[in-house]
Residue, then its C-alpha position, 0 to 999 in steps of 0.5 A: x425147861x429150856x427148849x432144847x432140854x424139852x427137845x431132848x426129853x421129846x426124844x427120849x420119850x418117842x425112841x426106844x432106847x436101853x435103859x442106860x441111854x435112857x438115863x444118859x439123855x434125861x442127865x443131859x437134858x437135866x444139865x441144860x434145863x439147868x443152864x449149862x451150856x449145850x456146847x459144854x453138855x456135849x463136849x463140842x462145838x463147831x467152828x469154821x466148819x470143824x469140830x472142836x473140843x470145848x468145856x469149861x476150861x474155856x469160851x465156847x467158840x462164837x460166830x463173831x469170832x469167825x468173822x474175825x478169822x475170815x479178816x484175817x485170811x483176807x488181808x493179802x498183804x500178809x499172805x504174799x510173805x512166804x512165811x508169816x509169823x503170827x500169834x494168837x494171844x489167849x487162845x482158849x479152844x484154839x479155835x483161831x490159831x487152829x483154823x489159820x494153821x489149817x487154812x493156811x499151811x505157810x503160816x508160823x503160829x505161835x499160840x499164847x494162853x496165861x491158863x495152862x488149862x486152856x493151852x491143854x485144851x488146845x493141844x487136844x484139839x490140835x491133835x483131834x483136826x490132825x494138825x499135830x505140829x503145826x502150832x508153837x504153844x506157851x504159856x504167857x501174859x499175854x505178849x510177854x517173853x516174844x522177841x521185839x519185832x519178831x511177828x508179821x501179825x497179832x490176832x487175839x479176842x481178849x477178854x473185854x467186857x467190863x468187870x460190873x456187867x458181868x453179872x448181866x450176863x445170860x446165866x448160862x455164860x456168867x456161870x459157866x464159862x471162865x471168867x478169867x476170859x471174860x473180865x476185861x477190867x474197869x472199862x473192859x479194856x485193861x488187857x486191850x491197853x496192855x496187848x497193844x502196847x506190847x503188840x507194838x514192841x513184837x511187830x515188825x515194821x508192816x506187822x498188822x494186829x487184829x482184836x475182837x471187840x465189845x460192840x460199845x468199845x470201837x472208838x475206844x479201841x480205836x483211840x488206843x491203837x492210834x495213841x500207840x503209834x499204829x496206822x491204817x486203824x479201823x473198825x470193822x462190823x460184823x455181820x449183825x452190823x455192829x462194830x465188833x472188830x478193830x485192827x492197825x499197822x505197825x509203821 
């Protein structure tokens, strides 16, 4: 029994519960002793200081992401423009597009899913943080269909980790959690080639782009970037000191 299912036992034993709580913790508890996910057993997570909706119809939402988040929101440049049209490509909960909408109310947020199960998803939730209208959503592969030169950024955490190592996964990630977002190819990098070639034709000259990462892909990604005409391209370490975001500039 994992820890947090003997916790959840623990409880159930010392409160005095009714009989359908009773029944309703020891299912709760079976399911993560299981290996599901807490996030998934609860039905939410925490992200930016806001609650969201999460299930399997998309990644739970990470501390890594959040620091890609926290970049964005400091890069000043882009928030002298009145009005900065972004997109989130492959948004999942929404957790990315959501936070940015709410923190930066200027902003025109364009939100991008290939599943229209996730961008279901997303809309739950942004109607759950009371931000109803705040996001443009559509279904897309990625880039595709968003008029050249039309954004002033592209934020995105693609799926990126290679094809064979996702058996390796912690079992409570490579069976549960959609696989569609976490097969990134061969390399990890398929959808990362393809998000920055398009990235280059829907960015407007100074249009920035920003990507999570796999922690062993930063001079790859790096390269990428740089092969494709941006400037300015580099890699950035979290808070555990591990490269896990790479950004560039539209010249």
């Amino acid at each position: 029994m994992t820890p947090i299912a003997h916790a959840i036992t623990t409880v159930t034993q010392r409160l005095t519960l009714s009989t359908r709580d009773e029944a309703r913790l020891e299912c709760l508890a079976a399911r993560v002793a299981a290996g599901e996910p807490l996030q998934y057993v609860l039905g939410e997570a925490w992200f930016w200081g806001r609650c969201f909706k999460v299930d399997r119809r998309a990644l739970i939402p990470r501390p890594e992401t959040e620091e890609l988040v926290q970049r964005v929101l400091d890069d000043a440049e882009l928030w002298r423009k009145p009005r900065p049209v972004m997109a989130d490509v492959g948004v999942g909960t929404g957790c990315m597009v959501l936070t940015l909408a709410a923190e930066r109310p200027q902003a025109e947020l364009l939100g991008l899913d290939i599943c229209p199960d996730a961008l279901a998803l997303a809309r739950e939730n942004e109607v759950r943080l009371g931000l109803a209208g705040r996001v443009r959503w559509c279904q897309a592969d990625l880039l595709e269909g968003v008029p050249p030169g039309s954004l002033d950024a592209v934020v995105s955490n693609p799926p990126y980790i290679a094809s064979g190592e996702i058996a390796t996964l912690a079992e409570e990630v490579r069976a549960h959690e959609p696989r569609r977002a976490l097969d990134g190819g061969v390399d990890g990098l398929d959808l990362v080639r393809r998000l920055i070639a398009q990235a280059v034709l829907a960015l407007r000259p100074g249009g920035r782009v920003w990507m999570e990462i796999g922690d062993e892909q930063g001079e790859s990604a790096r390269h990428l970037l740089a092969t494709a005409g941006l400037v300015q391209v580099e890699t950035r370490r979290d808070l555990a000191g591990k490269p896990r975001m790479v950004e560039g500039v539209r010249p």
